[in-house]
C-alpha positions as CSV (number, residue, x, y, z in Angstrom):
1,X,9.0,24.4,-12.4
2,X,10.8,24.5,-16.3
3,X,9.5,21.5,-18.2
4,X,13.0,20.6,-18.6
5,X,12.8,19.2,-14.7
6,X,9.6,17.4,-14.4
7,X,11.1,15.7,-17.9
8,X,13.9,14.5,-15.4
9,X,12.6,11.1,-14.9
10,X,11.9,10.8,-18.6
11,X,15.6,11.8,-19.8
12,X,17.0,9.2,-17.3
13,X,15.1,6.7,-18.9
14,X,16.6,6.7,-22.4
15,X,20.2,5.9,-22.6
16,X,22.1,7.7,-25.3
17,X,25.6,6.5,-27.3
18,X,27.6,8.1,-29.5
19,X,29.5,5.6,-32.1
20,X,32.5,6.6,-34.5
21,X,32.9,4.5,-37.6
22,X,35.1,4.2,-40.6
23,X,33.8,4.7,-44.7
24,X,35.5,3.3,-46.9
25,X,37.6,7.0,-48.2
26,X,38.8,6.5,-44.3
27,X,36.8,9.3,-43.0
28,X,35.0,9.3,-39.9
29,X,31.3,9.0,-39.3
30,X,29.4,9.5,-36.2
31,X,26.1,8.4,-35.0
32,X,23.9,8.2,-32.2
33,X,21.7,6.2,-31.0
34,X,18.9,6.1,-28.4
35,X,17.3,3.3,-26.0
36,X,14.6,3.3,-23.3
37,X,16.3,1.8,-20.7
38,X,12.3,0.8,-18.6
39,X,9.3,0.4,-20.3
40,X,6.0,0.0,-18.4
41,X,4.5,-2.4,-20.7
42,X,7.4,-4.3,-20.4
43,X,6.9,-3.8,-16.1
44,X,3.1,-5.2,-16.6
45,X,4.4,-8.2,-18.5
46,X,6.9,-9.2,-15.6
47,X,4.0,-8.4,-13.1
48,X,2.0,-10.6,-14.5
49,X,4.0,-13.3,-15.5
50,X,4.8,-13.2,-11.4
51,X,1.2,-14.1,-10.7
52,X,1.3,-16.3,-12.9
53,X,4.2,-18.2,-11.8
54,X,3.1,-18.2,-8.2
55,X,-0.2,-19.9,-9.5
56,X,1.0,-22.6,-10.9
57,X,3.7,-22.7,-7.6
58,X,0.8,-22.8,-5.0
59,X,-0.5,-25.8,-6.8
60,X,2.8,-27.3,-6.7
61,X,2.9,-26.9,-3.1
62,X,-1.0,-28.1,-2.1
63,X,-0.4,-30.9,-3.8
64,X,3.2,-31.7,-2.4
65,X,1.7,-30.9,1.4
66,X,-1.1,-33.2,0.9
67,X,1.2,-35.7,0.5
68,X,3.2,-35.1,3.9
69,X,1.9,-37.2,7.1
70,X,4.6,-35.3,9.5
71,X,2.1,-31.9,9.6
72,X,4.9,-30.5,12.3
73,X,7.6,-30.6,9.8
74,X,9.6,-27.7,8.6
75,X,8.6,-28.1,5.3
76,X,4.5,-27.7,5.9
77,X,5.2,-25.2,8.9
78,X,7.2,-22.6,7.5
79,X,6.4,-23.3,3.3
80,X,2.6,-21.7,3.7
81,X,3.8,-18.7,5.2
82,X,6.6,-18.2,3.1
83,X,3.9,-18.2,0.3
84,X,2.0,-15.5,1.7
85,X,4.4,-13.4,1.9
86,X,5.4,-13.5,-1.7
87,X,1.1,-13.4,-2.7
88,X,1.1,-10.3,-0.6
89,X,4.5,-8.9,-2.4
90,X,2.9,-9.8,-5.8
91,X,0.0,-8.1,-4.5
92,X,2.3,-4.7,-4.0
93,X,3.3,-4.9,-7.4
94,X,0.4,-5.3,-8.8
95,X,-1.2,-2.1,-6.8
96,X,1.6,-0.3,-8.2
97,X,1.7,-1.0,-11.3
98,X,-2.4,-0.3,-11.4
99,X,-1.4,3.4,-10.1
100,X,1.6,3.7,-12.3
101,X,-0.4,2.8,-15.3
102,X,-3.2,5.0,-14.0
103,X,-1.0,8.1,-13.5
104,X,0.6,7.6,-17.1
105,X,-3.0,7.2,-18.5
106,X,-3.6,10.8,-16.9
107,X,-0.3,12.1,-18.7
108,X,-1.4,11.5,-22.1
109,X,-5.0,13.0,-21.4
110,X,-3.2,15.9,-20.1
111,X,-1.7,16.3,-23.5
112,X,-4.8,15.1,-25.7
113,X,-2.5,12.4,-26.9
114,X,-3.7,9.1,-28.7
115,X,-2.9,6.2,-26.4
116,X,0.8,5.6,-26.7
117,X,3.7,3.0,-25.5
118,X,5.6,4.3,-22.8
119,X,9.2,3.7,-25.2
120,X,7.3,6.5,-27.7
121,X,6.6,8.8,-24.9
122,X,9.7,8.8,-23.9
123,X,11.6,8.9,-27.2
124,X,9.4,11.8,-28.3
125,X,10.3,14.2,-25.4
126,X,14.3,12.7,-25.5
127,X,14.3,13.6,-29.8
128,X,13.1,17.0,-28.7
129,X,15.1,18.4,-26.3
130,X,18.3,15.6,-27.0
131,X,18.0,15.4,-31.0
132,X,20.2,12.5,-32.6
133,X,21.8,14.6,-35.1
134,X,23.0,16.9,-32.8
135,X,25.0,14.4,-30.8
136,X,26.4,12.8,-33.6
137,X,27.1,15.9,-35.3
138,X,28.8,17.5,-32.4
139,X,32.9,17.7,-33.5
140,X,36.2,19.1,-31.2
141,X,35.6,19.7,-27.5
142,X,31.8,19.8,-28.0
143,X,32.0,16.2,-28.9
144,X,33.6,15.3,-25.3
145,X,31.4,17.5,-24.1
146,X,28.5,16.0,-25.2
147,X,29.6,12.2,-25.0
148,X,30.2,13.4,-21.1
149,X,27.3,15.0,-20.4
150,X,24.3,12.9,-22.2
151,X,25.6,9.6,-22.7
152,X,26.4,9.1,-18.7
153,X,23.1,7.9,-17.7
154,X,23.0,11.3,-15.0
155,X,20.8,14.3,-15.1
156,X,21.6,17.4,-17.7
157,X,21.0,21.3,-17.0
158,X,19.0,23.7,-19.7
159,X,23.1,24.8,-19.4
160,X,23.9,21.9,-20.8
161,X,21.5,22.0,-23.7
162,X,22.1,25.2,-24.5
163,X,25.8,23.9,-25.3
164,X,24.1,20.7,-27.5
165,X,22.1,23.5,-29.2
166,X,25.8,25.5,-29.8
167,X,24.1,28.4,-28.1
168,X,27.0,28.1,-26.0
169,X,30.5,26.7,-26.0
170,X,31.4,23.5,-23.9
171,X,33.5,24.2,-20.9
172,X,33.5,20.7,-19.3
173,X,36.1,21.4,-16.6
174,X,33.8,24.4,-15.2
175,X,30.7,22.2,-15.4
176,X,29.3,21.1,-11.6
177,X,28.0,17.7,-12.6
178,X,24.3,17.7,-11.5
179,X,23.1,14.6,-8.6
180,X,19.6,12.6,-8.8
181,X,17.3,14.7,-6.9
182,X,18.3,18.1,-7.2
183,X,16.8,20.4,-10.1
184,X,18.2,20.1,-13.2
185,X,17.6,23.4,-14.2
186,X,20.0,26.6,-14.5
187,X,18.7,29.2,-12.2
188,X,19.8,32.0,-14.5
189,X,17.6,30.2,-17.3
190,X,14.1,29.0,-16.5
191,X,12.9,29.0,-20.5
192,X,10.5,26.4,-20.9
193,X,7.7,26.9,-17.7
194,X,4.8,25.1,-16.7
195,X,2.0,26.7,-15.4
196,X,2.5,27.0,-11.3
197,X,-1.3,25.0,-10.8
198,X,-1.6,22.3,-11.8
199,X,1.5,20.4,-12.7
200,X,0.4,17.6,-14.7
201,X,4.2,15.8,-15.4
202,X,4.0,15.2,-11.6
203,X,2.2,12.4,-12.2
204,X,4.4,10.7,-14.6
205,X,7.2,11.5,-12.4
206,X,5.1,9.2,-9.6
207,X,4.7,6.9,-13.1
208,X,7.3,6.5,-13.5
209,X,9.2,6.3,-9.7
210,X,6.4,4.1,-8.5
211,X,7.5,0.6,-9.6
212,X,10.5,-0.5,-8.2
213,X,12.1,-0.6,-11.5
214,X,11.3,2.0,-12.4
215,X,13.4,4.4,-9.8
216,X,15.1,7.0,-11.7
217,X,15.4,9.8,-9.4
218,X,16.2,9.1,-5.9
């Protein structure tokens, strides 16, 4: 599959604006600018902060049912259970943010990278394919065309980059707009290809798809 679609999940992660501002001679000035919308450090934090919480919950509530006579009340027959079912969603979370964490572990030592935040990883691919100074430099109907296409928060084409790259010329009103889950990829132009066996990326796709947060391509 072209690089360009097992990226898909990373693309949709970083959200992209284009901003138009005034200098002082009155002349217009564009920029861009880039944010990772997920991060899984930031996913780990939550996860654990969770546990956490719960913890210090559960004390709460052995303390506050050692202090009920009535053992047939509401409150001491239905508050343990409702506790166990949020220990065993915690416990969910936590297994996927082990395999997410393991999967994007396996990404970087696909690539022989130095340990890296998942915002760099991101960015890195995203300044590559989606550079900064070609969306702010983008002027006329390329501008549209570009504000349309990579600062909607939806999946691009290697068609669509091609236009970014001024390889081609914009024609938004002939573009099919491309849905979550189908290939981002022009069939006529399959540039950038992965070997067929193995495909690596797949398991930052899963990385990335796994936590519940985390869902970028449905």
């Amino acid at each position: 599959a072209p690089l360009t679609v097992e990226l898909v999940p990373v693309f949709l992660n970083v959200g992209r604006g284009i901003s138009t501002t005034s200098a002082d001679d009155g002349e217009e000035q564009r920029s861009a600018q880039k944010s990772v919308l997920v991060k899984l450090e930031d996913c780990e934090i939550a996860v654990k902060t969770l546990r956490e919480d719960l913890a210090a919950k559960q004390a709460v509530l052995d303390k506050a049912l050692g202090l009920v006579t009535d053992k047939s009340s509401t409150f001491c027959t239905r508050m343990p259970s409702e506790f166990d079912e949020a220990q065993e969603s915690i416990a969910a979370l936590e297994r996927l943010r082990d395999s997410a964490r393991a999967s994007y572990d396996d990404v970087l030592r696909f690539f022989s990278s130095e340990p890296m935040e998942s915002e760099r990883f991101c960015l890195l691919w995203d300044n590559f394919f989606v550079p900064s100074r070609l969306l702010a430099e983008a002027d006329g109907e390329r501008h549209g065309f570009c504000k349309a296409v990579f600062c909607c928060g939806e999946p691009f084409s290697i068609d669509d980059l091609q236009v970014l790259w001024g390889f081609e010329e914009p024609r938004l009103k002939d573009r099919r707009p491309i849905k979550r889950g189908q290939a981002a990829a022009s069939t006529q132009r399959q540039r950038f290809v992965l070997p067929p066996a193995p495909r690596p990326l797949i398991l930052l796709r899963k990385a990335l798809t796994g936590v519940p947060w985390m869902r970028l391509v449905h």
